[in-house]
Structures are given as C-alpha cells and as structure tokens.
C-alpha beads as a LAMMPS data file, in Angstrom:
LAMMPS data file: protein, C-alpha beads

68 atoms
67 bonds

1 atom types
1 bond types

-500.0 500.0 xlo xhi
-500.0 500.0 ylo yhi
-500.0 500.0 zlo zhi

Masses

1 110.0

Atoms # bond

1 1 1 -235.340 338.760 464.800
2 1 1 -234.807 342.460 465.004
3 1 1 -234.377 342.671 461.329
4 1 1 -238.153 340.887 460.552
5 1 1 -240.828 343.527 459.720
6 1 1 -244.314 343.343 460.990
7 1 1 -247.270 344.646 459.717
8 1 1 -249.567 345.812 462.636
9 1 1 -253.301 347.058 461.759
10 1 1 -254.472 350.271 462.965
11 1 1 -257.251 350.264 466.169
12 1 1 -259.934 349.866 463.870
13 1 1 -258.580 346.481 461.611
14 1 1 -258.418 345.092 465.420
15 1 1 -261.845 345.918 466.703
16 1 1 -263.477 345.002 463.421
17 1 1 -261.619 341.322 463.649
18 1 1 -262.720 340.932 467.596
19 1 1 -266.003 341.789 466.255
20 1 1 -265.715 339.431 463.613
21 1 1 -263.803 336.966 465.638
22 1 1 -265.919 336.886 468.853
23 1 1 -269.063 334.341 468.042
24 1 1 -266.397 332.108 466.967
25 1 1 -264.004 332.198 469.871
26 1 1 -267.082 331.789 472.040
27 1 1 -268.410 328.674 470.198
28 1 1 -264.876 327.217 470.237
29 1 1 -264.901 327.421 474.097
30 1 1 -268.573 326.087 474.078
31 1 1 -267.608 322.837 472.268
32 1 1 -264.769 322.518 474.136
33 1 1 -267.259 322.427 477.430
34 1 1 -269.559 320.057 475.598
35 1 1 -266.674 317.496 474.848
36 1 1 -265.258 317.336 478.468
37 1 1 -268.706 316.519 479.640
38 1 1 -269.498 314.374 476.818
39 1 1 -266.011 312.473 477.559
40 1 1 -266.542 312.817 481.147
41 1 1 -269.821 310.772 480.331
42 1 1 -267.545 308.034 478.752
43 1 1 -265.363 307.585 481.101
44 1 1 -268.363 307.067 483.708
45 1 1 -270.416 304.617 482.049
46 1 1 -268.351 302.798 479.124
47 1 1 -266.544 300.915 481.895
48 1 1 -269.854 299.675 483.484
49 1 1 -271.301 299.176 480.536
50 1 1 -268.957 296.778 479.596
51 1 1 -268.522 295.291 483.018
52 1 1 -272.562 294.568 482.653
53 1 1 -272.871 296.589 486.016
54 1 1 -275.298 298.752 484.318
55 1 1 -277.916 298.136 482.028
56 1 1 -279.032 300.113 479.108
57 1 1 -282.272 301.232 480.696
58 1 1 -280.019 302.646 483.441
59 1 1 -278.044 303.954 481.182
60 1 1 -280.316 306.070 479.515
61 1 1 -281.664 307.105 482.686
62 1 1 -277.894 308.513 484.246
63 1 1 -277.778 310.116 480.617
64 1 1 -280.624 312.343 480.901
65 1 1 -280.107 313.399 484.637
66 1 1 -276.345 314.212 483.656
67 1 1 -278.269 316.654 480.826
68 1 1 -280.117 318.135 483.042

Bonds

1 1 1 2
2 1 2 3
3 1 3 4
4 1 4 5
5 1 5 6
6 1 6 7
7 1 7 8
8 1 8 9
9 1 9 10
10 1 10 11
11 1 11 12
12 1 12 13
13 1 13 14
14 1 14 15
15 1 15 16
16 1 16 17
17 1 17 18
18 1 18 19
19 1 19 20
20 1 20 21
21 1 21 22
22 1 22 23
23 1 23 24
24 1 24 25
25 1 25 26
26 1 26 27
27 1 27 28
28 1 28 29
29 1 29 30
30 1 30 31
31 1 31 32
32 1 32 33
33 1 33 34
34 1 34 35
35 1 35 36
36 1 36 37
37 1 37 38
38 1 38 39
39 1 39 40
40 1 40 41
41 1 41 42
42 1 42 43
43 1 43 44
44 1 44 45
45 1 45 46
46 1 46 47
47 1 47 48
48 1 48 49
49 1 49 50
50 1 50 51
51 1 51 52
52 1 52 53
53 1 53 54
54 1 54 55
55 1 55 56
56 1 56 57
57 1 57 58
58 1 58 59
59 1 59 60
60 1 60 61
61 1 61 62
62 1 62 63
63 1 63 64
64 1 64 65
65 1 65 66
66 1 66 67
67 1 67 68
C-alpha cells in the first residue's frame, strides 16, 4: 500500500466538486426519506388491505393524512 500513488486535487478541485456535488448529495438523502415513508406506508396498509380490514375508500383516506 505504501508504494500506490495518489493523486490529491488542490483546495480549489475540492470546493468546486462540493459545489458541484452538493444538490445531488442532498437529493440522494431526500429520496432516501421519501422511500422509507413510502415503504413505511406499505408495510402499514398492504397487510390490511389484503386481510380486507380496510377498504379502499379508507385507504385513500390514511394516504392523504400520512401526506400531510
């Protein structure tokens, strides 16, 4: 390992690629947010869904006070 060479960018490659890199990182950790609630979601009302012990009028109804 001591023999590998490494190319490290000077201060101002590194700010430029936060800069750059930034709206991306924070999108990534947005949709990450929006999945766990989305599968949280699932995992709520698939099983009563299936088990009939909620209709699909209720179902819409636990959707959009979950959104909001």
């Amino acid at each position: 390992m001591k023999r590998l060479q490494i190319v490290k960018p000077n201060n101002l490659v590194m700010v430029e690629f936060d800069r750059l890199i930034a709206p991306v990182q924070s999108r990534i950790f947005s949709n990450e947010q929006q999945a766990q609630t989305l599968a949280t979601l699932r995992d709520t009302l698939l099983p009563r869904l299936i088990s009939g012990q909620l209709r699909l009028p209720e179902a819409d109804e636990a959707l959009a006070e979950a959104i909001a």
